[in-house]
PyMOL Python script that loads the backbone (N, CA, C, O; Angstrom):
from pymol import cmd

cmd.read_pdbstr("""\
ATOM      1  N   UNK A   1     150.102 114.834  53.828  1.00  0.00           N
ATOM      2  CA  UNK A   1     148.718 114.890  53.429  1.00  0.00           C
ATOM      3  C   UNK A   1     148.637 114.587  51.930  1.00  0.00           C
ATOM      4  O   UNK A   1     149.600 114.740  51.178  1.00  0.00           O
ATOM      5  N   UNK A   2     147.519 114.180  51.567  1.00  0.00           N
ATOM      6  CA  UNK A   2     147.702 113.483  50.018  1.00  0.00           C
ATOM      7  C   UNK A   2     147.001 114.608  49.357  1.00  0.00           C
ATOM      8  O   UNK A   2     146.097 115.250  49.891  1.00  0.00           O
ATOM      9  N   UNK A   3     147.453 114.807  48.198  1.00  0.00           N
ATOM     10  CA  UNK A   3     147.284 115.954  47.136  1.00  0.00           C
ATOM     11  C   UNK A   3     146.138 114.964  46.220  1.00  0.00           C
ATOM     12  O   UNK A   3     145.928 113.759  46.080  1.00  0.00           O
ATOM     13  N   UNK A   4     145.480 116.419  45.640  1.00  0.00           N
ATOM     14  CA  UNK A   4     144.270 115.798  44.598  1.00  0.00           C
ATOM     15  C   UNK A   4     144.263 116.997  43.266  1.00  0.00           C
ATOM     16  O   UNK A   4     144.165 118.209  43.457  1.00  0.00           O
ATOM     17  N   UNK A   5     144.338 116.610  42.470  1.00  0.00           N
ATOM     18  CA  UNK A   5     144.179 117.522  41.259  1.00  0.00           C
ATOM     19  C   UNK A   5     143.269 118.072  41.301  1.00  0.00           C
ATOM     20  O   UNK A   5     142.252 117.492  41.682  1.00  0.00           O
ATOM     21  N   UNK A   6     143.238 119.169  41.000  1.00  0.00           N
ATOM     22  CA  UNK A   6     142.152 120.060  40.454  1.00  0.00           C
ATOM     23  C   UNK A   6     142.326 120.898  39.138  1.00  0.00           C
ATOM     24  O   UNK A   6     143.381 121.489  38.912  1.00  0.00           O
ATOM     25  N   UNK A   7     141.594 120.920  38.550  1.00  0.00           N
ATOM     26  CA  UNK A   7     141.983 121.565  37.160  1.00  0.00           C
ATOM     27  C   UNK A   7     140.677 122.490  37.156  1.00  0.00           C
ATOM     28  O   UNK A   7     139.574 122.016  37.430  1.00  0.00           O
ATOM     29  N   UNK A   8     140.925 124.270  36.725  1.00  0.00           N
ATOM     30  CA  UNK A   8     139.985 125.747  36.560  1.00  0.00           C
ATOM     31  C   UNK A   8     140.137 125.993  35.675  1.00  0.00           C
ATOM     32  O   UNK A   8     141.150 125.501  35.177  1.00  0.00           O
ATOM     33  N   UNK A   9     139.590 126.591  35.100  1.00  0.00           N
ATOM     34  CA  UNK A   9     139.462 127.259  34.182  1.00  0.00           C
ATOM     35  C   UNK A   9     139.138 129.069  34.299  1.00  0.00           C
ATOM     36  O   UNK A   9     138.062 129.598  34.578  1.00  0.00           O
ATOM     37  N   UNK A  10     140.345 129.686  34.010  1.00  0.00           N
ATOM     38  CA  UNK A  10     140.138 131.112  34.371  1.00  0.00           C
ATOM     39  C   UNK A  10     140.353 132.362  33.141  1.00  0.00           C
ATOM     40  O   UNK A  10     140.879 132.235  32.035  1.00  0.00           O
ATOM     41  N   UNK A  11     139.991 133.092  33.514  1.00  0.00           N
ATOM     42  CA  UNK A  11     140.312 134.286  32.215  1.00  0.00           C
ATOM     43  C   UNK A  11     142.544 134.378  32.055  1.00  0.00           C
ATOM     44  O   UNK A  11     143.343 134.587  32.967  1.00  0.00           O
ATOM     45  N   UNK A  12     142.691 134.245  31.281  1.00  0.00           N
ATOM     46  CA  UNK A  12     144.155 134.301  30.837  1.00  0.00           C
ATOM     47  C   UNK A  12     145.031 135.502  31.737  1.00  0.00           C
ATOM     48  O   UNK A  12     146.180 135.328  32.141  1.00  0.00           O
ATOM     49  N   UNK A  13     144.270 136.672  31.939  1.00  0.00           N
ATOM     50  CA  UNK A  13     145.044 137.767  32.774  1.00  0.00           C
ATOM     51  C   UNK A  13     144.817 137.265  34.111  1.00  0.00           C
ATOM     52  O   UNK A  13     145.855 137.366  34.765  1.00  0.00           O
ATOM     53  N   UNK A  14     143.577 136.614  34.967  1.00  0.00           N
ATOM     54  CA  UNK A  14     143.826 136.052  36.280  1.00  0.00           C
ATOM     55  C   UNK A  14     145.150 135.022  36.190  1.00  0.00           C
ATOM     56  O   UNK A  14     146.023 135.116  37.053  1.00  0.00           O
ATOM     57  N   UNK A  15     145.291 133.780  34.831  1.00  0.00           N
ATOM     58  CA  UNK A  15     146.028 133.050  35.299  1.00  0.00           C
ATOM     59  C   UNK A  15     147.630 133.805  35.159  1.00  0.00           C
ATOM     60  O   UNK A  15     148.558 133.450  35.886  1.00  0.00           O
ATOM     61  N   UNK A  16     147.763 134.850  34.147  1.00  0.00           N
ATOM     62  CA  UNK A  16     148.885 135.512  34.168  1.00  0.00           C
ATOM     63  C   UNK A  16     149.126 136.719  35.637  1.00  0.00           C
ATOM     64  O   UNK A  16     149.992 137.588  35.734  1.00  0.00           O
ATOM     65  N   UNK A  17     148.246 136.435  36.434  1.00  0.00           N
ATOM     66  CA  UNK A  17     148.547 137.168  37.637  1.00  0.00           C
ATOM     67  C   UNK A  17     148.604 136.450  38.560  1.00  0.00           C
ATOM     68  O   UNK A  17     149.117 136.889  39.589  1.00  0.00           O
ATOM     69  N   UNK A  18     148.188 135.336  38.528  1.00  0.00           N
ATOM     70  CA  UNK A  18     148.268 134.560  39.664  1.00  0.00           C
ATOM     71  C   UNK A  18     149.878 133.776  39.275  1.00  0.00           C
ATOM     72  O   UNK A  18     150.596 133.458  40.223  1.00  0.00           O
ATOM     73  N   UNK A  19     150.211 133.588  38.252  1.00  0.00           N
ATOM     74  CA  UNK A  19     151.551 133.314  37.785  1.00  0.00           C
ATOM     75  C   UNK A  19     152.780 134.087  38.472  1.00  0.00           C
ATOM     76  O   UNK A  19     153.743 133.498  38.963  1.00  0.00           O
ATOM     77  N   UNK A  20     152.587 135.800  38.437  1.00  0.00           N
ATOM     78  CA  UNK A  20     153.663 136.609  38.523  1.00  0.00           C
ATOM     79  C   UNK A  20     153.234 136.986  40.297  1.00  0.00           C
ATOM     80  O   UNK A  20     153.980 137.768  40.886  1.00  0.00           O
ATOM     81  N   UNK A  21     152.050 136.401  41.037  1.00  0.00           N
ATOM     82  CA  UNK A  21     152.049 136.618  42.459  1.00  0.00           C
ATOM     83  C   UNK A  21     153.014 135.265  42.834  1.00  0.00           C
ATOM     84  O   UNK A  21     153.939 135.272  43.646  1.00  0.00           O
ATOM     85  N   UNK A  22     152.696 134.463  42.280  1.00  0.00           N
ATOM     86  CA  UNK A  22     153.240 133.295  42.679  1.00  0.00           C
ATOM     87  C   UNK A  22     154.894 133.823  42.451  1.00  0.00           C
ATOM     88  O   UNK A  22     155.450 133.971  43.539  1.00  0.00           O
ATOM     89  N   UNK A  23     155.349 133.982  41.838  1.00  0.00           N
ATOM     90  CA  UNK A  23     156.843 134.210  41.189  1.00  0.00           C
ATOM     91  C   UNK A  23     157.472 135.539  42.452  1.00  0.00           C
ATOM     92  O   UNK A  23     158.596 135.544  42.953  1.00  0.00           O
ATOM     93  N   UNK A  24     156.449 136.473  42.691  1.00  0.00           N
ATOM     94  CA  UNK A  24     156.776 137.542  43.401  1.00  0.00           C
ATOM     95  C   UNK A  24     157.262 136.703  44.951  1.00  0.00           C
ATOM     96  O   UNK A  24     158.313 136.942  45.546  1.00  0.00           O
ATOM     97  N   UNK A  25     156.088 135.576  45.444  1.00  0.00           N
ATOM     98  CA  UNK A  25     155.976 134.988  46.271  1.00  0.00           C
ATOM     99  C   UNK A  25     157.246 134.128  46.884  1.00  0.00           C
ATOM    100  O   UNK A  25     157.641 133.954  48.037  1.00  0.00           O
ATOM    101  N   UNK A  26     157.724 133.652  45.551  1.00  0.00           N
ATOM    102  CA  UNK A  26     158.804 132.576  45.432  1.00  0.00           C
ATOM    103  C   UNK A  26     157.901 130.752  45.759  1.00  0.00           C
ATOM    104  O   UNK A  26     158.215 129.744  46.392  1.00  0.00           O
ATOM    105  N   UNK A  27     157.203 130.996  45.260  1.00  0.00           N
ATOM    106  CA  UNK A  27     156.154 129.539  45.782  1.00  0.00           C
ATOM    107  C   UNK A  27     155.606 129.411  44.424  1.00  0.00           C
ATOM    108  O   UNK A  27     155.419 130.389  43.701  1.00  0.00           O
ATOM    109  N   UNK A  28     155.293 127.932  44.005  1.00  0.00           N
ATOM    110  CA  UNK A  28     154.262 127.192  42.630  1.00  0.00           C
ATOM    111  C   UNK A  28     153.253 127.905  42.724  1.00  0.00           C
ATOM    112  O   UNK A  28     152.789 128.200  43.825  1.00  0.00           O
ATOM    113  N   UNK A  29     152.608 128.407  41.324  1.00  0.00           N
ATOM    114  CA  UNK A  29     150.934 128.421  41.152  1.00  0.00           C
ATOM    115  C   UNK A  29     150.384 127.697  42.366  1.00  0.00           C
ATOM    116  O   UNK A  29     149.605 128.167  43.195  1.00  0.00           O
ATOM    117  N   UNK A  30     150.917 126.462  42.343  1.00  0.00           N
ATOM    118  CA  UNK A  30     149.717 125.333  43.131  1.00  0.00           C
ATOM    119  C   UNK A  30     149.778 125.930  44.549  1.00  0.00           C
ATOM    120  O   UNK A  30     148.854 125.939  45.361  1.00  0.00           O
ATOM    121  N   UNK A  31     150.885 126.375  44.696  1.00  0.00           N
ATOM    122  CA  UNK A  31     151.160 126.753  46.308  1.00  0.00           C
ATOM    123  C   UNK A  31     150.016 128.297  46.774  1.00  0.00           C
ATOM    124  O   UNK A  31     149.119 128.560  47.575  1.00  0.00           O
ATOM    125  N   UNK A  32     150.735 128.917  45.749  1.00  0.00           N
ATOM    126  CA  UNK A  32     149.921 130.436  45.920  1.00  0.00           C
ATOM    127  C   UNK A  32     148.361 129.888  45.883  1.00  0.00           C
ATOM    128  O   UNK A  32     147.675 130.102  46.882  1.00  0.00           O
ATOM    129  N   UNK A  33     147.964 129.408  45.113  1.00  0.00           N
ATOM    130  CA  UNK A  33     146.169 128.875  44.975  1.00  0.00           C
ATOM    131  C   UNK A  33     145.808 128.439  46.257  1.00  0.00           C
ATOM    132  O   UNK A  33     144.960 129.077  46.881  1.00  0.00           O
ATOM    133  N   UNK A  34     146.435 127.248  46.831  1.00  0.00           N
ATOM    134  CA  UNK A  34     146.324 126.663  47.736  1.00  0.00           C
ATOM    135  C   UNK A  34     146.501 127.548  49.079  1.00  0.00           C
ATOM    136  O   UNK A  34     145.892 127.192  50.088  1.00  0.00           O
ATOM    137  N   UNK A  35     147.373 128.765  49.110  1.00  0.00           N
ATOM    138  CA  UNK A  35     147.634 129.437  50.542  1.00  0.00           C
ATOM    139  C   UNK A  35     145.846 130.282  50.646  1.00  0.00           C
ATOM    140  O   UNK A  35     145.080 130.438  51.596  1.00  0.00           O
ATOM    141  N   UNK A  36     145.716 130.817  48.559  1.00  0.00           N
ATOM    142  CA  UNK A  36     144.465 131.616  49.059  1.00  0.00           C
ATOM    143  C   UNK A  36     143.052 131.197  49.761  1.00  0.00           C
ATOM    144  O   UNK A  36     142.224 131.782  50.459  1.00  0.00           O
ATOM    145  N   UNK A  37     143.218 129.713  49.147  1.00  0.00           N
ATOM    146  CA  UNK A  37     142.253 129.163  49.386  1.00  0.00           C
ATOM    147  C   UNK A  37     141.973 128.832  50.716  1.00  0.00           C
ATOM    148  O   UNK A  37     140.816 128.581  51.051  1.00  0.00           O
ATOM    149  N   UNK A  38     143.306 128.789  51.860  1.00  0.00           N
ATOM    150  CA  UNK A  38     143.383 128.021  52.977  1.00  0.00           C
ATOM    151  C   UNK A  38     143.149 129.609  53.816  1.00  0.00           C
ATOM    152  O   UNK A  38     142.567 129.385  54.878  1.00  0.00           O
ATOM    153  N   UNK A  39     143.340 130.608  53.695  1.00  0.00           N
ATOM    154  CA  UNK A  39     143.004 132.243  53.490  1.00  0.00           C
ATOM    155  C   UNK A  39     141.613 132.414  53.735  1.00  0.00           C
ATOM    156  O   UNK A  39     141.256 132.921  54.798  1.00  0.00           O
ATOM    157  N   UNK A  40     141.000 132.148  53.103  1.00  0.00           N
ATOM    158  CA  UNK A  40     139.637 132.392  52.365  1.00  0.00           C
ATOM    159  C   UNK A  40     138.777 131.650  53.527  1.00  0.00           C
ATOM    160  O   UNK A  40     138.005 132.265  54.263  1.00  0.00           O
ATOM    161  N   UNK A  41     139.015 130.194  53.602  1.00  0.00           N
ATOM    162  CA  UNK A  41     138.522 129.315  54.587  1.00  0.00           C
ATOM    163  C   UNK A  41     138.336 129.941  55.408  1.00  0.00           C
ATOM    164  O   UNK A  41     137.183 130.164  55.777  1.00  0.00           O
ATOM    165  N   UNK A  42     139.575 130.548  56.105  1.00  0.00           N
ATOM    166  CA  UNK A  42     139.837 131.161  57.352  1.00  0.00           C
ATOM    167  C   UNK A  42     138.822 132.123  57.693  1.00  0.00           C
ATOM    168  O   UNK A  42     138.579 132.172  58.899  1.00  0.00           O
ATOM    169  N   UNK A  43     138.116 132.958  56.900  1.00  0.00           N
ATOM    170  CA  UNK A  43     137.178 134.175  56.852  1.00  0.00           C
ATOM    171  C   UNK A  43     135.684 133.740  57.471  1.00  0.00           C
ATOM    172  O   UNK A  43     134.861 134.494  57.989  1.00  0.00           O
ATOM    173  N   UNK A  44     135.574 132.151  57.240  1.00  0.00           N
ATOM    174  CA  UNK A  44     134.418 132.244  58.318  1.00  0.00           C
ATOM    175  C   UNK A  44     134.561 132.679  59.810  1.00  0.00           C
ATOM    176  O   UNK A  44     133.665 133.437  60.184  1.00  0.00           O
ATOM    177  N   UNK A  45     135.521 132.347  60.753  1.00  0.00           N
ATOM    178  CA  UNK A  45     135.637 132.615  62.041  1.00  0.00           C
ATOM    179  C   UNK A  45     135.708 134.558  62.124  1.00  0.00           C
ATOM    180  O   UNK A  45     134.679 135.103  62.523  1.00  0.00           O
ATOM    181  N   UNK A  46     136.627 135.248  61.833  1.00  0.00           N
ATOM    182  CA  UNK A  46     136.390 136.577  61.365  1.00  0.00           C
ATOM    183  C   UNK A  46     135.083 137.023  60.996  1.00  0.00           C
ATOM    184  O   UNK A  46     134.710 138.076  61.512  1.00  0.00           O
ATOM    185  N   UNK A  47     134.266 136.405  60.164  1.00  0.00           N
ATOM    186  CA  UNK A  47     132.807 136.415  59.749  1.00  0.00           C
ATOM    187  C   UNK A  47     132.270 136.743  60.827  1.00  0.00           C
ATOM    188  O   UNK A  47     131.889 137.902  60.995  1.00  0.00           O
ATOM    189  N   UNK A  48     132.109 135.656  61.912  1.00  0.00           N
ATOM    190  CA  UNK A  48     131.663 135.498  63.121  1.00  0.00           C
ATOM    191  C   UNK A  48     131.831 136.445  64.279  1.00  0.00           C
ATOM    192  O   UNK A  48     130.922 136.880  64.985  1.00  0.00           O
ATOM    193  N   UNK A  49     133.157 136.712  64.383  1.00  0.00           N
ATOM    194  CA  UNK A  49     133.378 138.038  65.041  1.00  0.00           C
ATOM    195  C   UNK A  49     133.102 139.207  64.719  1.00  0.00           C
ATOM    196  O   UNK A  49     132.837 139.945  65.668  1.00  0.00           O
ATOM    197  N   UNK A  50     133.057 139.784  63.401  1.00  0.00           N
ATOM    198  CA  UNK A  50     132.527 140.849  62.783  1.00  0.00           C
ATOM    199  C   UNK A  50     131.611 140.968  63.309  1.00  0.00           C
ATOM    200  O   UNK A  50     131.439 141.936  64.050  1.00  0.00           O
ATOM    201  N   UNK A  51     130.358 139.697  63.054  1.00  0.00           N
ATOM    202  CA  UNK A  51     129.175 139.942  63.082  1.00  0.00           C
ATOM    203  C   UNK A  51     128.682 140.332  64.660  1.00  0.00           C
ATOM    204  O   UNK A  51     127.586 140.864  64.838  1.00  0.00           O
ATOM    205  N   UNK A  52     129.550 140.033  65.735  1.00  0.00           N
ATOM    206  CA  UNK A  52     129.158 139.572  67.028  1.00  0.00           C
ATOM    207  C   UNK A  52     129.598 141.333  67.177  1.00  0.00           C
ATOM    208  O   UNK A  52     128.894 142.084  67.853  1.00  0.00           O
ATOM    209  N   UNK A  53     130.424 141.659  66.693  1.00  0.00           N
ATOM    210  CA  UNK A  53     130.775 143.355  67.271  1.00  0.00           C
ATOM    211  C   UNK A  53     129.885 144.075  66.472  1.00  0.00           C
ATOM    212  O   UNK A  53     129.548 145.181  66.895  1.00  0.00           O
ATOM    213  N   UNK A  54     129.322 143.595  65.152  1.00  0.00           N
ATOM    214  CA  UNK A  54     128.280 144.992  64.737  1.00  0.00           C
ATOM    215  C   UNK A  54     127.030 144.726  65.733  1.00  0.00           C
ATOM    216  O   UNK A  54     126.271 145.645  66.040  1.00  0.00           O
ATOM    217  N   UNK A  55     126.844 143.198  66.291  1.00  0.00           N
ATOM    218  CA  UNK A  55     125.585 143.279  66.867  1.00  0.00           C
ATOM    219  C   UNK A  55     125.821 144.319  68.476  1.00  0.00           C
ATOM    220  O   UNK A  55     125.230 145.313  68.900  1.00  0.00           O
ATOM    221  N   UNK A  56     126.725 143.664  68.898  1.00  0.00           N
ATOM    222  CA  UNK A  56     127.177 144.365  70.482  1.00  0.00           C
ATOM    223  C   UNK A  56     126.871 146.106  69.768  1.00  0.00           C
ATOM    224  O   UNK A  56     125.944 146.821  70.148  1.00  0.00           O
ATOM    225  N   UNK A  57     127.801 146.468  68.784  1.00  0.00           N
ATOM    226  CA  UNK A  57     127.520 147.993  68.641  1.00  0.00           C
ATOM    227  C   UNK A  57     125.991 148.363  68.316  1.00  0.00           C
ATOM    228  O   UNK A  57     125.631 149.469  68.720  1.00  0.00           O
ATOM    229  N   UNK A  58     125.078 147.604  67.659  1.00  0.00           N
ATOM    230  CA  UNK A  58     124.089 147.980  66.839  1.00  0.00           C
ATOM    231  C   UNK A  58     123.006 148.259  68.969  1.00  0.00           C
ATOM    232  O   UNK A  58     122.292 149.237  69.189  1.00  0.00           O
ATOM    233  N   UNK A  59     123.256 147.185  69.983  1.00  0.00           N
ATOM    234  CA  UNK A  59     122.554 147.461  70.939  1.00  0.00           C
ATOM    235  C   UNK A  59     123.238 147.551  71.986  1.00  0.00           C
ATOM    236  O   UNK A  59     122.817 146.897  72.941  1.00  0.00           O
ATOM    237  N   UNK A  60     124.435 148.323  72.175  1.00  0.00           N
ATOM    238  CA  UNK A  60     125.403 149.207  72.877  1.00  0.00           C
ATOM    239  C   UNK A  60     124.538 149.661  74.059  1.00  0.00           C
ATOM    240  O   UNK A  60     124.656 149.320  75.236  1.00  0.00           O
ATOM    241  N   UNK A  61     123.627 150.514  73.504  1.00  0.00           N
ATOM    242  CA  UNK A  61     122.892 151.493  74.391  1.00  0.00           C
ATOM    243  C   UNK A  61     121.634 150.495  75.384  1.00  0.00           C
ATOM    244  O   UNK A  61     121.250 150.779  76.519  1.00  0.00           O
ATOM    245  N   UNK A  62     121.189 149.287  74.531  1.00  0.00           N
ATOM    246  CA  UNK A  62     119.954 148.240  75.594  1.00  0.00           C
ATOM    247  C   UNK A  62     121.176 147.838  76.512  1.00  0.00           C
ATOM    248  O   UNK A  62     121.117 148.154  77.700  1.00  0.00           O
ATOM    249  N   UNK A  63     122.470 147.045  75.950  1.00  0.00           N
ATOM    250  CA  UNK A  63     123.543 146.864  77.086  1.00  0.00           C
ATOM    251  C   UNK A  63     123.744 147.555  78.301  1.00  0.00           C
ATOM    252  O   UNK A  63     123.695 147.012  79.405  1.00  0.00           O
ATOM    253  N   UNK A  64     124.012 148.982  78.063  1.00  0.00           N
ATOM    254  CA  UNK A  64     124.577 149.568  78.674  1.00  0.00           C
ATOM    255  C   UNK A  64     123.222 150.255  79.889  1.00  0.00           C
ATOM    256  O   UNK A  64     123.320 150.773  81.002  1.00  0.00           O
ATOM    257  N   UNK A  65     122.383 150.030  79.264  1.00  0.00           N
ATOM    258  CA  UNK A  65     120.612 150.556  80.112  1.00  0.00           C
ATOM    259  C   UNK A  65     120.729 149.387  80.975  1.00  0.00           C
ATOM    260  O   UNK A  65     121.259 149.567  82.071  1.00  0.00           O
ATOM    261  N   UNK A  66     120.273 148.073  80.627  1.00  0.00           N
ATOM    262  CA  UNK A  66     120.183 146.948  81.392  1.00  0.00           C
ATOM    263  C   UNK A  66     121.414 146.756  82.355  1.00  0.00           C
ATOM    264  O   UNK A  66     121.103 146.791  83.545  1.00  0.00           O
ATOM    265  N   UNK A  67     122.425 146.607  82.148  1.00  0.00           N
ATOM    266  CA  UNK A  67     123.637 146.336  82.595  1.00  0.00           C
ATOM    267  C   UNK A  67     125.347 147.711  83.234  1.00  0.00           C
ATOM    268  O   UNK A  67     126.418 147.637  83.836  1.00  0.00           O
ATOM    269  N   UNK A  68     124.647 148.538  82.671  1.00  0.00           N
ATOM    270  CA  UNK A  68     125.382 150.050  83.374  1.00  0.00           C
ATOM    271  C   UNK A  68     126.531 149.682  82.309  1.00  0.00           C
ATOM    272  O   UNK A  68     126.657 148.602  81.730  1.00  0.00           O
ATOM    273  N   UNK A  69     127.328 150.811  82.185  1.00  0.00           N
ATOM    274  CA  UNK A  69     128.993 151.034  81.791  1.00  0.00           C
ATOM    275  C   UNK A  69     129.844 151.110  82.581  1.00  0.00           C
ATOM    276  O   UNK A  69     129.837 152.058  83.366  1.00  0.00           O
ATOM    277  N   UNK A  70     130.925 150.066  82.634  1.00  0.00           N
ATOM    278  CA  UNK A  70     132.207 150.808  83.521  1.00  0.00           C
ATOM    279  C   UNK A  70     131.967 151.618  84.661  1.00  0.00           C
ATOM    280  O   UNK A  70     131.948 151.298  85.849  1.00  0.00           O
ATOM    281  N   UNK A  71     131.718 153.144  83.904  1.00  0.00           N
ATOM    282  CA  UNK A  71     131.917 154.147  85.063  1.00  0.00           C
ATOM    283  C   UNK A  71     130.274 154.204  85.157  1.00  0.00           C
ATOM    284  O   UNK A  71     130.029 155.404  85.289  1.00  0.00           O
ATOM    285  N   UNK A  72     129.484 153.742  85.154  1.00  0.00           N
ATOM    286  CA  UNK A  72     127.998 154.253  85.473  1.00  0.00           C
ATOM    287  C   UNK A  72     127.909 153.064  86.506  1.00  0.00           C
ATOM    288  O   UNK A  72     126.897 153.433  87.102  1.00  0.00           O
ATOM    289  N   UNK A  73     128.322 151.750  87.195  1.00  0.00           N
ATOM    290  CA  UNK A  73     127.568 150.858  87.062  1.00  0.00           C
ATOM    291  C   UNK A  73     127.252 151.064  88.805  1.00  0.00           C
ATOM    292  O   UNK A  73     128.291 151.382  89.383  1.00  0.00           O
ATOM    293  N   UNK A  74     126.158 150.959  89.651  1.00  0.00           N
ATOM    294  CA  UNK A  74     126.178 151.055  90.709  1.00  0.00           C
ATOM    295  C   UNK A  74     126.720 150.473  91.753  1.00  0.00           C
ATOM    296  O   UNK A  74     126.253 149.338  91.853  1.00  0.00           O
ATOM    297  N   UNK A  75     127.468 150.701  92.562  1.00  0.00           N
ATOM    298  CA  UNK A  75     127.836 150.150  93.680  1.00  0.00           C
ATOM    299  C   UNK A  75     127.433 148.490  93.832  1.00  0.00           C
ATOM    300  O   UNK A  75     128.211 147.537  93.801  1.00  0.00           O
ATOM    301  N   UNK A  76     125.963 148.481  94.005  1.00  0.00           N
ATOM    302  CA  UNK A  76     125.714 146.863  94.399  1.00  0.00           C
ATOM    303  C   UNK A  76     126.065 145.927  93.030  1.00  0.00           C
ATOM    304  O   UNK A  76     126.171 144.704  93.119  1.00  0.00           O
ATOM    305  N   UNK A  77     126.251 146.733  91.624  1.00  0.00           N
ATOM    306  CA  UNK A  77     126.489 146.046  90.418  1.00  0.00           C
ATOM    307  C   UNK A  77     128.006 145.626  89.731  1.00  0.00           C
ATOM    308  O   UNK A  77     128.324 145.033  88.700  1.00  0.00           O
ATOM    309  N   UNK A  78     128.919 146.374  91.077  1.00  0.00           N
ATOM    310  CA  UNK A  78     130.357 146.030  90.415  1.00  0.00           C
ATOM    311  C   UNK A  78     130.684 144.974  91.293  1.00  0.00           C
ATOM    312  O   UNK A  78     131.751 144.374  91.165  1.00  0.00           O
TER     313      UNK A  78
END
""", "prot")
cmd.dss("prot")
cmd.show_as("cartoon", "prot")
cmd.util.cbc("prot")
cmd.orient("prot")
């Protein structure tokens, strides 16, 4: 895959920490930047699921009225 420069500009203690994660890591600055970033991406799909279980929890109870639970659900409904 073809690489493209990017050049940031950051406060001196981020770039001196992102230096000694990288070093902890055994991987380049460029590498560590690049894993967070490919990281970060990743958080939309998670986003999505989060959101889909606070909604299921937030109407648990219309679910479970309309549609029964497990052990509630009637005979003609399992």
């Amino acid at each position: 895959m073809a690489k493209t420069q990017l050049n940031v500009r950051v406060e001196e203690s981020t770039a001196e920490a992102a230096r000694r994660r990288a070093q902890q890591r055994g991987v380049s600055v460029n590498r560590y930047i690049e894993e967070l970033v490919r990281q970060d991406a990743g958080e939309a799909g998670r986003t999505f699921v989060e959101a889909a279980a606070d909604f299921m929890k937030q109407y648990e109870a219309v679910f479970a009225e309309e549609f029964g639970t497990p052990d509630r659900r009637t005979p003609e409904k399992r």
